[in-house]
NULOGU-931289 format. One record per residue (C-alpha): residue number from 1; residue in three letters; x, y negated, z. Coordinates in Angstrom, 2 decimals, m for minus. Each point is the difference from the previous one (the first is absolute). Last residue first. Example, Ala and Ser with C-alpha at 12.3 -4.5 7.8 and 13.67 -1.06 7.14 Angstrom:
2
{2 "SER" {13.67 1.06 7.14}} {1 "ALA" {m1.37 3.44 0.66}} 
***
This chain:
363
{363 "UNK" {m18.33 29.58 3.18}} {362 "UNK" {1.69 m2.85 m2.25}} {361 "UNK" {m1.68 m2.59 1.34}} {360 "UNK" {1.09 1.44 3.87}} {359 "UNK" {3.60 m0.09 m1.33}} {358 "UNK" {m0.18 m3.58 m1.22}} {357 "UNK" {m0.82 m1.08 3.08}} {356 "UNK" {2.14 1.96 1.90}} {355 "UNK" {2.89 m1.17 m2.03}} {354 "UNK" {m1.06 m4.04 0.12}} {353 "UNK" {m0.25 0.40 4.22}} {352 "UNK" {3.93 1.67 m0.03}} {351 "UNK" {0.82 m2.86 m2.23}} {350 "UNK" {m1.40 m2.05 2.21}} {349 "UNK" {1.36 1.17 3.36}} {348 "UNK" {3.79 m0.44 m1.45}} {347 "UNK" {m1.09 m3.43 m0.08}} {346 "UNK" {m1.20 0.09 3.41}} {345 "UNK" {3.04 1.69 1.45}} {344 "UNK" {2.97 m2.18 m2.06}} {343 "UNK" {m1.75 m2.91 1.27}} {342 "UNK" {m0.49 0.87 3.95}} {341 "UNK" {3.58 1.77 0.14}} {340 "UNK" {1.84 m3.38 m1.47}} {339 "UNK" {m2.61 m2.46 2.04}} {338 "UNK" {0.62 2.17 2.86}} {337 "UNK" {4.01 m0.16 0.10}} {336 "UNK" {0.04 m3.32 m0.89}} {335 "UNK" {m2.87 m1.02 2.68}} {334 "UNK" {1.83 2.07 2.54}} {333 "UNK" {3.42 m1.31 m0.46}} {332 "UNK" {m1.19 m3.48 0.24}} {331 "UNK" {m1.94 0.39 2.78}} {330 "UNK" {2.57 1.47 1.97}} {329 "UNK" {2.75 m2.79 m1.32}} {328 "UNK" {m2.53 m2.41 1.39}} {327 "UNK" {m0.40 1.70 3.49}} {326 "UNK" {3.70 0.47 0.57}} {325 "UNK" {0.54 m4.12 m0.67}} {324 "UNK" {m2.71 m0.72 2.15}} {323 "UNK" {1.21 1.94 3.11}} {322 "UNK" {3.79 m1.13 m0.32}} {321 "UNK" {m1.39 m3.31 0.13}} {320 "UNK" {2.72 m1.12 1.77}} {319 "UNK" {3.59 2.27 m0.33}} {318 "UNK" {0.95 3.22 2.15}} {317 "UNK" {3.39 1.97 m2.51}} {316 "UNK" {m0.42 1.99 m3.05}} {315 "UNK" {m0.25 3.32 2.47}} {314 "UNK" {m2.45 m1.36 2.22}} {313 "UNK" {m1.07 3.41 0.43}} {312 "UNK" {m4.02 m0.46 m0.59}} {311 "UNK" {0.87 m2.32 m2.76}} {310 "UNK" {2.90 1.47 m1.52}} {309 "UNK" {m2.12 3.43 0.00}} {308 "UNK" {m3.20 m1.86 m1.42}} {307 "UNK" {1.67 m1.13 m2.60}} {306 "UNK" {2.04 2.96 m0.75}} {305 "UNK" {m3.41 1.80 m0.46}} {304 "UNK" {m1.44 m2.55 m2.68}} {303 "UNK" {3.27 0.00 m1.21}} {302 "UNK" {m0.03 3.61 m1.02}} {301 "UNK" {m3.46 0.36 m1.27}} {300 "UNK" {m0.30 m3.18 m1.86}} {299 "UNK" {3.36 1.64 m2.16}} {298 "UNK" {m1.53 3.12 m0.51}} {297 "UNK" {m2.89 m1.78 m1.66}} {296 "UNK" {1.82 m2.30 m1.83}} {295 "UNK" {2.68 2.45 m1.53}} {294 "UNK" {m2.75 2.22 m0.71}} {293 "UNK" {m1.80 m3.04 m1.65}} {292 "UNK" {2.70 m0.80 m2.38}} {291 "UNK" {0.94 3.55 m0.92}} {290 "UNK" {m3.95 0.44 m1.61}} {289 "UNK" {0.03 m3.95 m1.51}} {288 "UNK" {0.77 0.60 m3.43}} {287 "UNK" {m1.37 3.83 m0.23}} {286 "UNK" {m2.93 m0.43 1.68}} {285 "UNK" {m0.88 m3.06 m1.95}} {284 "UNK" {0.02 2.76 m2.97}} {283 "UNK" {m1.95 2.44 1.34}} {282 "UNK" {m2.52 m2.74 0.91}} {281 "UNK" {0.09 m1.39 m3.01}} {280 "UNK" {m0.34 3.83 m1.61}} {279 "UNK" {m2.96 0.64 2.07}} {278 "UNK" {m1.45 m3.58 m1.16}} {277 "UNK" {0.37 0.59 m3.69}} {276 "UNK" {m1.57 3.79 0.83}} {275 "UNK" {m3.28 m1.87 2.07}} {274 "UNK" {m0.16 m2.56 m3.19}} {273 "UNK" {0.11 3.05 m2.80}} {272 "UNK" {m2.69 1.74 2.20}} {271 "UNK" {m1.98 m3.02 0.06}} {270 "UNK" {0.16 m0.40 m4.11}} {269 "UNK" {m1.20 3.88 m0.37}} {268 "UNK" {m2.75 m0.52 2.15}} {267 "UNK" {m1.30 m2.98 m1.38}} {266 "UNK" {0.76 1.37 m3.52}} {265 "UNK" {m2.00 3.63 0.60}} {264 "UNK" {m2.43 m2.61 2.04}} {263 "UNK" {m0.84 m2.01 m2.93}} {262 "UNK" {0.20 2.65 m2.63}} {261 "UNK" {m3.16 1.86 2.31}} {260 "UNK" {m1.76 m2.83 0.53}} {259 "UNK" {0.11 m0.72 m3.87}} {258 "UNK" {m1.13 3.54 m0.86}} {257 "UNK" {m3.35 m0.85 2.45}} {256 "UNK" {m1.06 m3.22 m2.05}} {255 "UNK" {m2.38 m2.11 1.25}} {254 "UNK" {1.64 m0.53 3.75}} {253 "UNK" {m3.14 m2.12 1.64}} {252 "UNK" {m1.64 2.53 1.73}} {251 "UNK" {3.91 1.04 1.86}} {250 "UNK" {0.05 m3.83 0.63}} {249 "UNK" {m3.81 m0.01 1.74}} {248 "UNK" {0.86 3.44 2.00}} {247 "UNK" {3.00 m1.41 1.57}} {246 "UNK" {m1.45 m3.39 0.87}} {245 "UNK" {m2.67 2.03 1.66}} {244 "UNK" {2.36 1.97 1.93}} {243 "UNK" {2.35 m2.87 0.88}} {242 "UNK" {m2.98 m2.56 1.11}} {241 "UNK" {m1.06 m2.81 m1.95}} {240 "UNK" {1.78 m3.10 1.21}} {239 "UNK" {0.61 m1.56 m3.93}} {238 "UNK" {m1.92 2.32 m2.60}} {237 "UNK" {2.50 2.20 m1.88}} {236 "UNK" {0.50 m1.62 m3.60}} {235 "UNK" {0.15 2.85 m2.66}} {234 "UNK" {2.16 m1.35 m2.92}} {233 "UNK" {m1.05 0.40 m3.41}} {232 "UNK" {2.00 1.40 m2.40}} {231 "UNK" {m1.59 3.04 m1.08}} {230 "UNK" {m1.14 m1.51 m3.96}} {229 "UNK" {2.92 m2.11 m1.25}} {228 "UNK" {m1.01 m3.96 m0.29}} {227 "UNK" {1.69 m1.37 2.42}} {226 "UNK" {3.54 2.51 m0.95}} {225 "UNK" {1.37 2.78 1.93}} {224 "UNK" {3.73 0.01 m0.10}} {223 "UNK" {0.87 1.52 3.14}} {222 "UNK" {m0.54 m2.43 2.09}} {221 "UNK" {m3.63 m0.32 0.64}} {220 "UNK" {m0.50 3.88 m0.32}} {219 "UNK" {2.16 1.28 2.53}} {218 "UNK" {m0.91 m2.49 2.29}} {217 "UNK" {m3.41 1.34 m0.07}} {216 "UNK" {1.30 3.33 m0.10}} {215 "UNK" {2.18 m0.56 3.08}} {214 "UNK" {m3.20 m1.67 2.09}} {213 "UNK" {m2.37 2.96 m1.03}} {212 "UNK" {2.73 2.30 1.05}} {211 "UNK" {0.43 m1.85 2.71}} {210 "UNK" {m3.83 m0.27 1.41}} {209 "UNK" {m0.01 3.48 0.72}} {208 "UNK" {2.73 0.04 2.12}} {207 "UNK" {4.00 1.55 m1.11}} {206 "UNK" {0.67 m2.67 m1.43}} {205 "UNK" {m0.24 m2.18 2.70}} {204 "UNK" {2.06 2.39 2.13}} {203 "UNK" {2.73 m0.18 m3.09}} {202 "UNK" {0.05 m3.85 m0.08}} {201 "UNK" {0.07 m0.28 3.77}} {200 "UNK" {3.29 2.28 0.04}} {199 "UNK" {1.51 m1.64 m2.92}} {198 "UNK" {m0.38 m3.56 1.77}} {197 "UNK" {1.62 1.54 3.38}} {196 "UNK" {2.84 0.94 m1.79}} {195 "UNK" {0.79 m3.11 m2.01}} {194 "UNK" {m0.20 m1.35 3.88}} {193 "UNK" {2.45 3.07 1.14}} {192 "UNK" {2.05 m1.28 m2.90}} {191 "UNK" {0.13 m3.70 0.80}} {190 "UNK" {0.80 0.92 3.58}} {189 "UNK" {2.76 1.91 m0.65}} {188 "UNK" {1.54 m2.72 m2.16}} {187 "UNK" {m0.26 m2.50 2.46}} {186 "UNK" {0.77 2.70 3.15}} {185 "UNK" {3.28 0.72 m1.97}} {184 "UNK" {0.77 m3.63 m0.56}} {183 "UNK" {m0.45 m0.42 3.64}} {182 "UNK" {2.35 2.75 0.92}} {181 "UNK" {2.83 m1.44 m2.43}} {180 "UNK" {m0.85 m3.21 2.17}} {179 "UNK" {0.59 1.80 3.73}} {178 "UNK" {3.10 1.77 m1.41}} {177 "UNK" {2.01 m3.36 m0.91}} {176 "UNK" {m1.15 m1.06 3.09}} {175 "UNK" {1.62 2.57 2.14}} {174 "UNK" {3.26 m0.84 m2.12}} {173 "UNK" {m0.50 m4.09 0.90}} {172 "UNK" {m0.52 1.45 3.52}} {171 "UNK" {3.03 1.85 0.06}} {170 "UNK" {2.27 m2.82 m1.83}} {169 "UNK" {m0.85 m2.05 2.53}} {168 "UNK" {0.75 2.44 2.43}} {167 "UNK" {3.64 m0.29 m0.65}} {166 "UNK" {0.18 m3.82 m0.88}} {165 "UNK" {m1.60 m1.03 3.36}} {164 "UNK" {2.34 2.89 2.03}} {163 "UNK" {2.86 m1.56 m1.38}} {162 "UNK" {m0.82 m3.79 0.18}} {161 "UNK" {m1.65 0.62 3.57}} {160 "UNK" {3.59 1.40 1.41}} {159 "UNK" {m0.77 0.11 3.96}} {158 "UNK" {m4.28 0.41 m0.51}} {157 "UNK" {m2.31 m2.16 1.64}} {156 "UNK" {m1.38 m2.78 m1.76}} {155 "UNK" {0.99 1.09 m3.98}} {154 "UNK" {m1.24 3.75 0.76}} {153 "UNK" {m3.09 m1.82 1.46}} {152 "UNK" {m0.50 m2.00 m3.00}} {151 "UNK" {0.68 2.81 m2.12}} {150 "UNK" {m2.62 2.37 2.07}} {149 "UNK" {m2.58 m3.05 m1.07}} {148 "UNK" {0.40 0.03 m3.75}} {147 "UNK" {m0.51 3.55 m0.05}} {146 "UNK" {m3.12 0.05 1.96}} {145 "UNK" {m1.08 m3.36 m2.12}} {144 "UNK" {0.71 1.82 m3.04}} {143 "UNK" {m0.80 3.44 m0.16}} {142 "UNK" {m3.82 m0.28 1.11}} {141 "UNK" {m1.11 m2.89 m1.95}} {140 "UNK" {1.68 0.94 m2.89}} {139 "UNK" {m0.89 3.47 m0.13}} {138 "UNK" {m3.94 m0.84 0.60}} {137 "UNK" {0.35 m2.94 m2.68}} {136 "UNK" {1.37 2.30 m2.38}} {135 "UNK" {m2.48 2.81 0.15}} {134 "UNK" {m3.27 m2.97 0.47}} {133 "UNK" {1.26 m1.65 m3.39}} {132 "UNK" {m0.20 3.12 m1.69}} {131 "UNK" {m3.46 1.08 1.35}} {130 "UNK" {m1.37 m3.42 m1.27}} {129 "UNK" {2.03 0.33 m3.24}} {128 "UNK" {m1.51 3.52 m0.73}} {127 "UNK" {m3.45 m1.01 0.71}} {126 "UNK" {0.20 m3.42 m2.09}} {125 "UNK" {1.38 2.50 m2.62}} {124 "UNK" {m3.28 2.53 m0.16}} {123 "UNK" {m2.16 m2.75 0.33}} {122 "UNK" {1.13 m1.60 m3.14}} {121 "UNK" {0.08 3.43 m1.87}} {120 "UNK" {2.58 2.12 m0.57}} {119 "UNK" {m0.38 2.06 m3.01}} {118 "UNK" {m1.32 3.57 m0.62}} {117 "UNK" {1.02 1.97 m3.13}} {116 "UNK" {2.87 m1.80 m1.20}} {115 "UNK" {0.71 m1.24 3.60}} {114 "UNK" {0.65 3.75 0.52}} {113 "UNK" {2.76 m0.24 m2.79}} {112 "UNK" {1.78 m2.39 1.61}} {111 "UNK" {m0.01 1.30 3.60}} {110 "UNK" {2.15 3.17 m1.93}} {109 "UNK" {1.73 m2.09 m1.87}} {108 "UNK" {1.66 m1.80 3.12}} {107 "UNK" {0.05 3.46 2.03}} {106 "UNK" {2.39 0.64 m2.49}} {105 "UNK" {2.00 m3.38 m0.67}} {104 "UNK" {0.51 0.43 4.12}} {103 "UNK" {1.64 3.34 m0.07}} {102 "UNK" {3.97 m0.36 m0.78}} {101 "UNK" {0.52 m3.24 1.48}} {100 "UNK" {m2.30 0.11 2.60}} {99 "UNK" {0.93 2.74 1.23}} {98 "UNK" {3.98 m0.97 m0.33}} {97 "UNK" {m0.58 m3.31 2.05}} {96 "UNK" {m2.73 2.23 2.56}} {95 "UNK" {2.70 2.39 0.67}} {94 "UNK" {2.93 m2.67 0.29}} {93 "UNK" {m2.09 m2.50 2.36}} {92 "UNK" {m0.82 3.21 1.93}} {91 "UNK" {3.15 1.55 0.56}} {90 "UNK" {0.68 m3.55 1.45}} {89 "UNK" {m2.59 m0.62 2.15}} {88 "UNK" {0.35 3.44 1.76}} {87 "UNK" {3.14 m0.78 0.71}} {86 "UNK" {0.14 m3.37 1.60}} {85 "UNK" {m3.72 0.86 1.66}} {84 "UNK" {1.93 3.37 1.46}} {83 "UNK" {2.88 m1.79 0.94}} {82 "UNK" {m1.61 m2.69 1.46}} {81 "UNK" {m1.51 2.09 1.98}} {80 "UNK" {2.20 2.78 1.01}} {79 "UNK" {3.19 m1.93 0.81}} {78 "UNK" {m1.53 m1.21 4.08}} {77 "UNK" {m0.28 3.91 0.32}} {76 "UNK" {3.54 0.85 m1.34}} {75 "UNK" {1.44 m2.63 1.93}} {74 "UNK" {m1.61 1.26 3.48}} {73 "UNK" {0.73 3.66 m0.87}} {72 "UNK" {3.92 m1.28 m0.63}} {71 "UNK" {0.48 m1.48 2.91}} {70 "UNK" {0.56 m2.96 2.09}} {69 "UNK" {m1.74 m2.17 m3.00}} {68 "UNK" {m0.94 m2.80 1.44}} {67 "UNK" {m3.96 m0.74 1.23}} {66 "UNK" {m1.37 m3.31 m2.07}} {65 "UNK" {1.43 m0.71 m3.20}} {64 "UNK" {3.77 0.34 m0.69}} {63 "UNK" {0.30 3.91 m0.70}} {62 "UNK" {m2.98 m0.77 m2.50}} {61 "UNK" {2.85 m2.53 m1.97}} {60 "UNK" {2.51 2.58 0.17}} {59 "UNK" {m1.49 3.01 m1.64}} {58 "UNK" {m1.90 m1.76 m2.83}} {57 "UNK" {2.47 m1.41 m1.45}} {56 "UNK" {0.91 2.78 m2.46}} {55 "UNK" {m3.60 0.73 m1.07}} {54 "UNK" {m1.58 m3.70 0.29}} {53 "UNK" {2.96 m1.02 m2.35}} {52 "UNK" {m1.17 2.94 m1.94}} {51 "UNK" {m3.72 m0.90 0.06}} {50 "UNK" {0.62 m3.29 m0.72}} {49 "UNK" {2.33 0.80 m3.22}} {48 "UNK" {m3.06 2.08 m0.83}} {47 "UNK" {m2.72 m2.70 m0.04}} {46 "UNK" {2.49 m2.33 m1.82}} {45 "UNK" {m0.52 2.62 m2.49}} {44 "UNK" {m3.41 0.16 m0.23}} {43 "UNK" {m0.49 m3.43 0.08}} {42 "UNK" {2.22 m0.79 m3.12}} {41 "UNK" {m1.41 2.98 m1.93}} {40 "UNK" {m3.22 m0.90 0.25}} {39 "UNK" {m1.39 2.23 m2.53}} {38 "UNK" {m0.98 m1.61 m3.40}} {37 "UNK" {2.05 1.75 m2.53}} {36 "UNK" {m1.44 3.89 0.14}} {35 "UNK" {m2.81 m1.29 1.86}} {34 "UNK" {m1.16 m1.82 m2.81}} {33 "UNK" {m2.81 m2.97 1.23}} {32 "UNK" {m3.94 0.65 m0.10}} {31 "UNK" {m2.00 m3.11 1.00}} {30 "UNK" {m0.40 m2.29 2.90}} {29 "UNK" {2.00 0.32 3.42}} {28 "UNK" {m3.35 1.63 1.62}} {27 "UNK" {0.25 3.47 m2.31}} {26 "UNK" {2.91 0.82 1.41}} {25 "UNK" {3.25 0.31 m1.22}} {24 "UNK" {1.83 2.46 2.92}} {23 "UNK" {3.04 m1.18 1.17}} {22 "UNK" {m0.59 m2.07 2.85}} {21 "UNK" {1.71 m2.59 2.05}} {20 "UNK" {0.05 m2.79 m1.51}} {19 "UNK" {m2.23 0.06 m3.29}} {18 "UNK" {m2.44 1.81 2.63}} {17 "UNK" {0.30 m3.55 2.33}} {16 "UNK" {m0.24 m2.54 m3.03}} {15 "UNK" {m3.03 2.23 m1.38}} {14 "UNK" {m2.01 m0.21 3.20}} {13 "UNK" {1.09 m3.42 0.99}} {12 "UNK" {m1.61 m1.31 m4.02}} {11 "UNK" {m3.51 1.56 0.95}} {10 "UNK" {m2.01 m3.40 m0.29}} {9 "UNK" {1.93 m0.16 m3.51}} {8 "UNK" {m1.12 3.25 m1.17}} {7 "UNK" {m2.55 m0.74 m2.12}} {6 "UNK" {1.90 m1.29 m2.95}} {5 "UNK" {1.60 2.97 0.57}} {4 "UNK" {m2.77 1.96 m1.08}} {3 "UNK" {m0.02 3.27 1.30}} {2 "UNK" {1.28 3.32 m1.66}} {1 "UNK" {m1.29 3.48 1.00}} 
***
């Protein structure tokens, strides 16, 4: 799906922060762009040079923060987060870069080919922008601020501030480089549970007595029939009858039985074509973003639960608004980690819904 940039401009901070820190081209930054020339190449690898430096310096700037390092357990523990969101970053950055790059002109075609056969409509976008905007603002507003305030802190309290600022800045800039690929995930996700959802109603309206009537109808208006051709008139269903007798008034009003029939073989036949696009989108999106949202997931997991151990320990040291700060980087971890398992589940759930459908036609 491609949006209008001239529409775009009240969602200009959305495309400024995925040119920055994400890699897959989204629908939101306006049109279709070659992924084979277009990756942000510059990004991604100032991206890695932060991870290394975050790599190799890692060890001695945690050793200055909060409890010292009088032995090795204690430096290995206060090493496992940022080496885990350092890490996990990284591999991937370079999985979703080469994804992208070698799958994204697929699942491309693919979403261009069901707009040949259903386009977006006005609604449709306005829906996908809304939810959009609401994905980004959510990981903005709840990586930012937290982030923003454990630097102050770091800056107020710790012995070497510069060192330990630059160190976890490069963390958090990592984290968020994992927070917007996850967006752009949920974007497209959502877009193709919605596509989804439309094929679903289609088919259980079909499958009434009122949508074969409805089908052949439309059948006959736009495929070629002329004003003048006998069988083309169009069976109006009287405004806030009920669905039974609205039923039985269209199926009265279908004047030619063979044309209900070529109707619904092509009805049928087109909505099975849309349901297989959307399979392979989704096979595809799995693909470009499958590594990506391992790494995120088992990443959430493991600082979620170092979090809590620094805080209950005091490991990272005892600082104001300790409470706050553990509390926001809860909530964020939950809300990623949901809104990844709560998107992938319900569109998943639709195919499964389409299948069954389909399944109890055919018996």
């Amino acid at each position: 799906m491609v949006i209008n940039n001239n529409k775009m401009s009240v969602y200009w901070p959305i495309t400024l922060f995925w040119k920055a820190f994400g890699v897959f081209p989204a629908s939101v930054q306006g049109g279709r762009r070659n992924s084979n020339t277009s990756l942000p190449i510059l990004s991604t690898m100032l991206l890695l040079a932060s991870s290394l430096y975050a790599l190799f310096a890692g060890p001695v700037v945690v050793c200055r923060i909060g409890e010292k390092c009088t032995s090795e357990s204690i430096r290995i523990l206060k090493q496992v987060y940022p080496g885990i969101a350092n890490v996990t970053s990284m591999l991937s950055r370079i999985a979703l870069s080469y994804s992208v790059m070698v799958g994204f002109d697929k699942y491309t075609e693919t979403m261009e080919c069901y707009e040949t056969y259903s386009p977006t409509t006005v609604a449709e976008a306005s829906r996908y922008k809304v939810f959009t905007a609401a994905a980004v603002c959510a990981c903005l507003l709840l990586v930012i601020p937290v982030n923003g305030m454990r630097l102050w802190i770091l800056w107020t309290d710790s012995v070497d501030p510069i060192l330990a600022i630059v160190h976890y800045t490069f963390i958090y800039v990592q984290n968020l480089t994992m927070c917007c690929s996850e967006t752009q995930f949920a974007e497209q996700c959502f877009m193709l549970y919605d596509k989804l959802k439309t094929v679903n109603d289609d088919v259980a309206v079909l499958g009434g007595p009122a949508g074969l009537a409805r089908f052949s109808r439309h059948f006959r208006t736009t495929a070629g029939a002329t004003p003048d051709a006998p069988g083309t008139a169009v069976a109006v269903t009287p405004p806030g009858a009920a669905d039974g007798a609205a039923a039985a008034v269209a199926v009265r009003e279908v004047q030619d039985p063979l044309d209900s029939v070529v109707a619904a073989t092509v009805t049928v036949e087109t909505l099975r074509i849309r349901h297989w696009l959307l399979r392979e989108a989704i096979s595809c999106l799995n693909r470009l973003f499958g590594v990506q949202l391992g790494m995120s997931v088992c990443a959430l997991c493991v600082m979620s639960f170092f979090d809590i151990y620094y805080e209950t320990f005091h490991v990272m040291g005892v600082y104001i608004m300790s409470d706050l700060i553990i509390y926001s980087w809860m909530l964020h971890y939950v809300v990623r980690y949901v809104g990844i398992v709560l998107m992938s589940h319900y569109t998943t759930k639709q195919v499964i819904h389409i299948i069954h459908i389909f399944y109890s036609y055919k018996t």
